[in-house]
N, C-alpha and C positions, 0 to 999 in steps of 0.2 A: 262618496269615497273620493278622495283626492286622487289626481295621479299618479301621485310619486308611492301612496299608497295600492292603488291597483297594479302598477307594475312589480313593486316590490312579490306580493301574491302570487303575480304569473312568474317572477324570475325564483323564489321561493318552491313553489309549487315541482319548475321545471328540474332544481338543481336536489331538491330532498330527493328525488327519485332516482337521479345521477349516482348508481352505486360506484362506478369510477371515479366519479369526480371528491364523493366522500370517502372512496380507500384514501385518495390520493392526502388528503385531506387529516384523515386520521395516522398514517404511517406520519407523517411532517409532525403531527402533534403530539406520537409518541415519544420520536426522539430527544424533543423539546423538553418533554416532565422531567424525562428520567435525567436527561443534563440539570437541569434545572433544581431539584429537587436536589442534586449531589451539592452542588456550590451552597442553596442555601443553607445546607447542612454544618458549611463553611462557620458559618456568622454562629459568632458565640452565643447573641442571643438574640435571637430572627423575631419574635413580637417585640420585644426593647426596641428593636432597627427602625422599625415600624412604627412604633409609638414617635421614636424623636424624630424620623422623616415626616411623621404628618405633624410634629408638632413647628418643626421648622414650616413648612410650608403655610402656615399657616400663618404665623407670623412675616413670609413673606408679603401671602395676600393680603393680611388684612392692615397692614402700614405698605401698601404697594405703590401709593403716590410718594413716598419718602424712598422706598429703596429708587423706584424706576427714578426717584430726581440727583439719586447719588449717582446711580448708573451712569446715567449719561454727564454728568458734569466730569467724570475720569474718562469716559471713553473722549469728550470733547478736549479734554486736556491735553490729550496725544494725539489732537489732528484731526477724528474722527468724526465724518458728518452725520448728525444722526435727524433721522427724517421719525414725524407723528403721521400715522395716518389711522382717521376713524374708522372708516369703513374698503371693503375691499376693490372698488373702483379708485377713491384716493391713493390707494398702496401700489393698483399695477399704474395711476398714472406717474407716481414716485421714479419708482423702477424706469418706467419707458423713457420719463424725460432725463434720469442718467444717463440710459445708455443710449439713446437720439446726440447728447451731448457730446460723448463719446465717441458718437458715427459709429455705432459696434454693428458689425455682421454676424460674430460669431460669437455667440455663449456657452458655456458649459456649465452645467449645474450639478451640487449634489443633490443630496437626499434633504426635501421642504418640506414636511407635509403641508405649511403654511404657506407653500407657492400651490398646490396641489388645492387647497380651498379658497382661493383669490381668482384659481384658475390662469395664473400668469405664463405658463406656457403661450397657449393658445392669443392672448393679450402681445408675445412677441412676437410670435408667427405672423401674428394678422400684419403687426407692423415692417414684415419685410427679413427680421433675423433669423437667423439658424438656433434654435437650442436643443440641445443635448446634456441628456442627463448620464453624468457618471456614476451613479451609484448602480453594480451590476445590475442586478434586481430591477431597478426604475430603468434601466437601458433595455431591459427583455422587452417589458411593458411597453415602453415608449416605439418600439421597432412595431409591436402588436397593434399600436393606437388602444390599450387599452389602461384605465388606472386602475393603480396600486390594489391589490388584492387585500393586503393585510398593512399597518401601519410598522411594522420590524420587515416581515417578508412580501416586499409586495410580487413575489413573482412565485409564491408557495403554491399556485395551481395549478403549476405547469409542470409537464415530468421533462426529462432530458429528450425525448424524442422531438416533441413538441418545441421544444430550444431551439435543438438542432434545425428544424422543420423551418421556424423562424430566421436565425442566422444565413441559413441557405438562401430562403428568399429574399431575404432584403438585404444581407453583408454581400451574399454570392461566397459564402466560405465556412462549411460545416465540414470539416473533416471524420465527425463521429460525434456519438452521442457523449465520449468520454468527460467528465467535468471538468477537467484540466485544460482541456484543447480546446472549450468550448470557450473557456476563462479566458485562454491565449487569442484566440479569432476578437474579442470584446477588446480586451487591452491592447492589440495591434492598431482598433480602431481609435479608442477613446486618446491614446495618448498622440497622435494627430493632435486630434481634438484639441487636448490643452493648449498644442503650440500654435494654434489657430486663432482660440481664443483672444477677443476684445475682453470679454465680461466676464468672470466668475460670479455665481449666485447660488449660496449657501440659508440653509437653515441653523438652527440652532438648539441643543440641547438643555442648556440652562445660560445662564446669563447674570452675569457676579456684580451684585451692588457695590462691595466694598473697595471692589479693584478696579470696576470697569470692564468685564473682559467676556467674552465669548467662548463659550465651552462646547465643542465639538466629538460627539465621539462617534466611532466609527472602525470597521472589520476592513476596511480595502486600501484607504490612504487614498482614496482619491477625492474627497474632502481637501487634503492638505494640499493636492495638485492644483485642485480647483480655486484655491487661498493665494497660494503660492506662484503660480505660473504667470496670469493675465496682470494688465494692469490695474484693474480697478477690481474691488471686491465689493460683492452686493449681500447682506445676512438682512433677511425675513425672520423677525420672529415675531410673537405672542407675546403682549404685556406681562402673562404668568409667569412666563419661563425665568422669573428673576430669583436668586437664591442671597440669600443677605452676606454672606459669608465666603471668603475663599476656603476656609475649612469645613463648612459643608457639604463642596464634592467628594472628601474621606470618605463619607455616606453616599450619597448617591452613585456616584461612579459603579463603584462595585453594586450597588440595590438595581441601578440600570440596568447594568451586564448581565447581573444573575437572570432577572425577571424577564431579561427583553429576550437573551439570547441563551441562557446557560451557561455562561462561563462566569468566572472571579473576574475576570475585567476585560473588556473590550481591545482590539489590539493597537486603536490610537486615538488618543484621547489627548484634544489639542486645544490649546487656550489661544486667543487673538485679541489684541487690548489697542489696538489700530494699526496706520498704516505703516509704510515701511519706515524705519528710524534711522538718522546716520550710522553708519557703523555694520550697519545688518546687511547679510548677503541676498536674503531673497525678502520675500512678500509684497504685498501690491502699492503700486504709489501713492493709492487714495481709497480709502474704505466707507463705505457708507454701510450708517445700518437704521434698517425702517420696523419701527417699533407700531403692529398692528393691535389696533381695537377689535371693530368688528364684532359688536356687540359682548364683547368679554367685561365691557364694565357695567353692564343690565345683568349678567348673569353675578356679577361682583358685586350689585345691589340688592342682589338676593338674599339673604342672607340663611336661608333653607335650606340651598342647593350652591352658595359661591365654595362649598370644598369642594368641587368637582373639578373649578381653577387648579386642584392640587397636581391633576397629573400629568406624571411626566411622561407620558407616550410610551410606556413599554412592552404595551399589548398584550401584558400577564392576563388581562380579563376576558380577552378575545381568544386565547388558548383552551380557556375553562368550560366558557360558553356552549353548552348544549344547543345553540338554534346556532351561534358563527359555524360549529365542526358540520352540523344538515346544511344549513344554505349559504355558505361562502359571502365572501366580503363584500363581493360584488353587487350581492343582491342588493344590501342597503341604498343601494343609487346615492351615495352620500361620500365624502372625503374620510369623514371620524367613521368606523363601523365596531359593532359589537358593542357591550354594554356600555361603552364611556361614548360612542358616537348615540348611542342611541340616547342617552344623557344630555350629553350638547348639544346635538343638532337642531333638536327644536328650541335651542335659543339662540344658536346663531344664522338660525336660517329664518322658521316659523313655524309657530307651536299646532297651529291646525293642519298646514300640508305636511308634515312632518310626525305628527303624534303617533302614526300607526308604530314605530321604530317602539315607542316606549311599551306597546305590547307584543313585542317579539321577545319576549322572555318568558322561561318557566318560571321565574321566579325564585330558583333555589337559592340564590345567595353566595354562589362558586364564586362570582366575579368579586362580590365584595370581601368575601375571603381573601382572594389573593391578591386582593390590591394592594402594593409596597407601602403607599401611604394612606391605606385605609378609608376610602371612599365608600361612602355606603351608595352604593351603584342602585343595587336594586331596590333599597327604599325612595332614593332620584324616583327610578323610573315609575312608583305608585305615584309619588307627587307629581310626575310630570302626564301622569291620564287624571290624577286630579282635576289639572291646571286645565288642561283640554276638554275636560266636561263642564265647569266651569264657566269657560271661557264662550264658546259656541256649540250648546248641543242641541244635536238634529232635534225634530219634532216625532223621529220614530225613536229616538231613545227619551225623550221626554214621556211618551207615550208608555216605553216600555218597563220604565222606572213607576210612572204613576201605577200600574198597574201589580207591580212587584213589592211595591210596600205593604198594601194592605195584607199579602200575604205573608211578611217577613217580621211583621208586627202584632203579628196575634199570633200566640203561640195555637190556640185552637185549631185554628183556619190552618195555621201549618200542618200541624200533624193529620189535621181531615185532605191536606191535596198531598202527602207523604203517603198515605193511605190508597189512595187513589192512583198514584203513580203507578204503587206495589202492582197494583190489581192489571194497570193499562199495561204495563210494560209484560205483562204475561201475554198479552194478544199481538205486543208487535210481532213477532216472527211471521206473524197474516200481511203484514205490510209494508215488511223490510224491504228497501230497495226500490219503493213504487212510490208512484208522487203523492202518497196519502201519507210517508214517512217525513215525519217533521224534521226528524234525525239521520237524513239520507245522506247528509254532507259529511258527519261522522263516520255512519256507517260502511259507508262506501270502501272505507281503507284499513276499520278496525269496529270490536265487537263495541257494543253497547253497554257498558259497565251497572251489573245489574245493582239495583238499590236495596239496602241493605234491608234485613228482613225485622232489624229493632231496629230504631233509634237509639241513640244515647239517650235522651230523656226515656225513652221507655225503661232501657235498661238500668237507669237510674235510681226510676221509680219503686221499679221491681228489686231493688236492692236498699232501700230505703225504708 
């Protein structure tokens, strides 16, 4: 067992049993549906949406060397530097030697998750900078030392006590647990912050072939501070995030809002096509934007599994999730979590310390359900334990396999150890709970599902 899959287990283990931690957890997810569910009720005709979001998409990715070469020839037309980086050490040294360039002390960031999986925080600190994140939610987190919970809310497992709790020790100013005051203590700090600022460093929500332009959206505006304020502007994104079309975002924008958040549309949704132009009163002098790989064109040679490039981070799948709502985002130990992390991650990280994620599903299908652009999520994740047995399997499941055929291929032999089950499984309650129970690991927390007293081939037969 890998590590990253042992801990996963013990944080798993710790947090299903946390009935707080999953009230907290479930109240957050109620209010979500029921929002959520009213808007898409909005849309004339919500599987149509869906069809042409994934149909666009798709056409994105799969002519992605022609959009991302239109991309960049309009964003460089207006000035704008735009940096390749393959992998996630090339992208923070991008970054650092910007802002080294710049002599920057002070950054302020929004909402990355693509700085968030380069780990570039931690890459500027080492270097000597201050960075702070604007986005409320990544501000809680980042005060905590801990990452993003959820990729919409990274601070959904936190109650207001707990905020407060936070703010008090490290702002030194919690006047109550009330949301507003708490909001107010955050924006007294953060808007320093901007006017401190050397660096802005932005992510991105999509990314317009045909215009050149960066597409931001966002509930606080402090994105736009974060744009707007510093001199120099730094946007991290994903090769995927490219959309062919300025009319495109008709569709998405609203598919975003609905799915990410419940509403008909976000409250700022902000385009940037470079740096600042004669004539314009604010934005920064000089924009750069680093366009990361990081193994997204291995998953883009896939051709099985490159729809999973399709999405747009809205965390519709991590809402539905039966294993995200028991063991929180955190468990994953991973940037991506719930079924589209558990999808990626073993191919932007590695498919063997990684592959346990692709069995942390029931299986039901929720997530593929309410994917906006219809991602088959959970047939990914049968491929992705395919891939993984495959690829390196133990000698104890080599062992456990050989020994499993011969009984799954004769239908005799089956129904003589079906038979036999019937008969043993009458005698376990002799040895429930003692180390003679093979089934002690189950048991321990729930009964033994007894086996059925036909078959379906029996009852078949007998109906035949």
């Amino acid at each position: 067992m890998s590590p990253a899959a042992a801990q996963f287990q013990q944080d798993a283990r710790r947090l299903a049993a946390d009935l707080r931690h999953r009230a907290t957890i479930q109240t957050a997810m109620g209010k979500y549906e029921a929002a959520r569910d009213a808007r898409r009720a909005v849309f004339h005709d919500w599987p149509g949406a869906r069809r042409r979001a994934a149909a666009t998409k798709w056409e994105a990715i799969n002519h992605l060397d022609r959009h991302l070469a239109d991309f960049v020839r309009h964003l460089e037309a207006r000035g704008t530097k735009v940096h390749w980086a393959s992998t996630a050490p090339q992208a923070r040294e991008v970054i650092l030697g910007i802002c080294r360039a710049k002599k920057a002390r002070s950054i302020v960031k929004s909402k990355a998750m693509t700085a968030e999986e380069i780990h570039l925080n931690e890459a500027l600190e080492q270097a000597g900078m201050e960075v702070v994140e604007s986005d409320l939610g990544e501000f809680i987190v980042q005060l905590r030392a801990e990452p993003p919970y959820h990729i919409v809310f990274p601070a959904m497992h936190l109650t207001r006590g707990e905020i407060r709790d936070t703010f008090a020790k490290k702002l030194h100013d919690a006047p109550s647990d009330d949301p507003e005051a708490l909001t107010m203590v955050a924006r007294r700090v953060l808007r320093q912050k901007y006017l401190q600022a050397d660096v802005g460093i932005t992510g991105a929500n999509f990314a317009i072939a045909e215009t050149g332009m960066i597409s931001i959206t966002e509930n606080e505006g402090n994105a736009r501070l974060t744009a707007a304020l510093p001199r120099t502007m730094i946007t991290l994104l994903g090769i995927e995030k490219v959309l062919p079309r300025f009319d495109d975002l008709a569709l998405f924008l609203p598919m975003l809002a609905t799915m990410g958040t419940g509403q008909l549309l976000s409250c700022y949704n902000t385009l940037y096509g470079g740096p600042r132009q004669p004539g314009e009163a604010d934005g920064p002098e000089e924009f750069h934007v680093v366009l990361l790989d990081n193994h997204r064109t291995a998953l883009l040679a896939d051709a099985e599994q490159r729809d999973a490039l399709h999405c747009i981070r809205c965390g519709a799948c991590l809402n539905v999730c039966p294993i995200f709502r028991n063991v929180g985002g955190h468990t994953y130990g991973t940037t991506y979590c719930g079924p589209i992390g558990s999808v990626i991650t073993p191919h932007l990280r590695d498919l063997q310390e990684w592959k346990h994620l692709s069995y942390a599903s029931s299986l039901c299908g929720a997530c593929t359900e309410t994917c906006p652009v219809g991602i088959n999520l959970h047939h990914h994740l049968l491929q992705n334990r395919r891939n993984a047995s495959r690829a390196k399997p133990s000698w104890w499941q080599k062992l456990a396999f050989q020994a499993f055929a011969p009984l799954a291929t004769r239908p005799a032999v089956w129904a003589l150890v079906t038979k036999a089950g019937r008969a043993a499984q009458k005698l376990h309650p002799l040895i429930q709970g003692t180390s003679l129970d093979p089934a002690r690991a189950w048991t321990k927390t729930r009964d033994l599902p007894p086996i059925a007293q036909q078959s379906f081939r029996e009852w078949w037969r007998n109906r035949t």
